[in-house]
N, C-alpha and C positions, 0 to 999 in steps of 0.2 A: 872831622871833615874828610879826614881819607877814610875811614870808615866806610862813610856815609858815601862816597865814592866809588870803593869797593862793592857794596852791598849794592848799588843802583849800577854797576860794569856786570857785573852776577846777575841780575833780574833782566836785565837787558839781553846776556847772551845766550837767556833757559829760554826766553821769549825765542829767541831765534832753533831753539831746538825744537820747539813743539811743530807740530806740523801745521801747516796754511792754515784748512779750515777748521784747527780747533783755537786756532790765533782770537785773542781780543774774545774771548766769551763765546765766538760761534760754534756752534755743535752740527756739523754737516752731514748728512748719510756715505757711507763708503759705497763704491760702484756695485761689491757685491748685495749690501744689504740694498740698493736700487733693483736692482737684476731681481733678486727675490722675490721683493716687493711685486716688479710685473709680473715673475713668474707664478705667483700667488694666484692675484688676478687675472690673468691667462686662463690657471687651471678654474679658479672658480665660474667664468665664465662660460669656461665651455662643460663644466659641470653643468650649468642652469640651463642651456640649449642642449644639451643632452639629455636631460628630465625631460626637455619641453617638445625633442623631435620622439620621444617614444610615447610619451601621451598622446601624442596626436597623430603617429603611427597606430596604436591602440584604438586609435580613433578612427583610423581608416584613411587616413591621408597619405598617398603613398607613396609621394615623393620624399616625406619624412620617413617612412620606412626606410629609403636608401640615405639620409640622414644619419640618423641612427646608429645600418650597420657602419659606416665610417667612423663615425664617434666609436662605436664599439672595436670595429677591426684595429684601430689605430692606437686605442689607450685614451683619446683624450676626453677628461674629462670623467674620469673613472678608471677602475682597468681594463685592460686590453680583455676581452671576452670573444674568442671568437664563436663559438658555439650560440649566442644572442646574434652576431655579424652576421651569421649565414642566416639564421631565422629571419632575421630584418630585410636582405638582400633578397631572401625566397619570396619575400612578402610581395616585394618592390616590382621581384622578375614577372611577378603572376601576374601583377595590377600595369604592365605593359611598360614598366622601366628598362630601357637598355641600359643605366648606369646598373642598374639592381643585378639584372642577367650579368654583367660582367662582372660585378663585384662577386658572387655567388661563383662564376666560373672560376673568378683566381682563390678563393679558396677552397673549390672542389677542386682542384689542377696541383697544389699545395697540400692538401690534406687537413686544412684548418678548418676545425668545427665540424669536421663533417669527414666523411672516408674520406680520401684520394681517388681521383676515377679520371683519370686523365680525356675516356671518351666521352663525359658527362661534360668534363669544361670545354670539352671540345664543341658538342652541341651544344651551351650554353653561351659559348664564346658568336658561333652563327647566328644563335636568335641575337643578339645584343649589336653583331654587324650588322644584319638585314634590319634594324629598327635605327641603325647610324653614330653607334656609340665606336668613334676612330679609336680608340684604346681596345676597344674589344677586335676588332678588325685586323689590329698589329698581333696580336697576340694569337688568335686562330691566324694570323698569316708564320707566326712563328712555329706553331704546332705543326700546320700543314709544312711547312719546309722541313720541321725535322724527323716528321713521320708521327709527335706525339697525341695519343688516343685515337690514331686510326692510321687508316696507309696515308704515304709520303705522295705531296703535291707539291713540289717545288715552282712548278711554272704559277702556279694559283699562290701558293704562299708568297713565293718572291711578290708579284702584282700587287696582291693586298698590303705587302711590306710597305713597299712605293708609294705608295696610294696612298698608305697613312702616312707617309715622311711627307708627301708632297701637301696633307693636308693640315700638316706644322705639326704633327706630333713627333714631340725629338727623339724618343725611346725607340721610335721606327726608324730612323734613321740613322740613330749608332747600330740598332744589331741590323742592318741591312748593309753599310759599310762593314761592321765585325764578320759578315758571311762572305761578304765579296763579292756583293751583289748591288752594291751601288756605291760610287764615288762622285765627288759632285762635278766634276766634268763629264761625267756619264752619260750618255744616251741611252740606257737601258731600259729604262720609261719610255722613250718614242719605240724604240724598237720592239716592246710590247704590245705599246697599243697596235702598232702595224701587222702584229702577228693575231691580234683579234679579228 
């Protein structure tokens, strides 16, 4: 009986060492093998829209062009390619994409996939703002402020800065704070426009 005792105080208190979900027969996934699992799916997914935005870039569709070089600039869904990312983005720029023009400008501005030509992204950064792409607009506003791939426009760079802070793009609005040229009690914007 004390045995029997022993043996069932013993099976009782290994029961208490295993952990929760392998308690009572359950066999549970740990968080990383979860994580995996989506990060699997993740990549295969954007694997199969990445086959499916250059077929149809291939095809002539050329919003998928700028598709594409994203999937390509960024890795997902495959590796990181930029030399494919500029070709897709060139596609894009030609077929009247302002996302395309900008994407081609930052990695003509960069040297990705392509020389470096800082007055290339520079005119490619303008065609992509006069078509309304605000990320292209922050970026040729940060070139012209700091003189790069052509002469220094600060009064036009600043404005364009602004202009894309005020049209919610955040990245304009940290490096236009970083320059000291906008804080948000600022009037700097009105006193802009008053100077046009």
């Amino acid at each position: 009986m004390a045995l029997r005792a022993f043996v069932l105080g013993l099976v009782m208190s290994a029961s208490l060492v295993l952990p929760a979900n392998a308690q009572f027969g359950r066999v549970e996934r740990s968080d990383a093998e979860i994580k995996l699992a989506a990060a699997k799916a993740a990549f295969e997914k954007a694997e199969t829209e990445r086959t499916a935005a250059k077929a149809a870039c291939d095809a002539g569709e050329i919003a998928q062009c700028y598709v594409l070089g994203e999937y390509a600039r960024r890795g997902l869904g495959g590796d990181q390619d930029f030399p494919l990312a500029a070709k897709a983005y060139r596609v894009a720029c030609d077929g009247k994409s302002a996302q395309g023009c900008a994407g081609l400008a930052y990695l003509t501005n960069h040297g990705r996939g392509v020389v470096a030509n800082p007055a290339d992204a520079r005119r490619l950064y303008e065609r992509a703002c006069t078509m309304g792409e605000v990320s292209a607009c922050a970026a040729l506003g940060n070139m012209l402020y700091a003189g790069e791939g052509g002469r220094t426009d600060a009064e036009r760079g600043t404005r364009l800065l602004l202009e894309a802070c005020t049209s919610g793009y955040a990245w304009a609005c940290e490096r236009s704070e970083r320059l000291g040229t906008f804080k948000q009690d600022d009037t700097t914007f009105e006193r802009l426009k008053d100077l046009r």
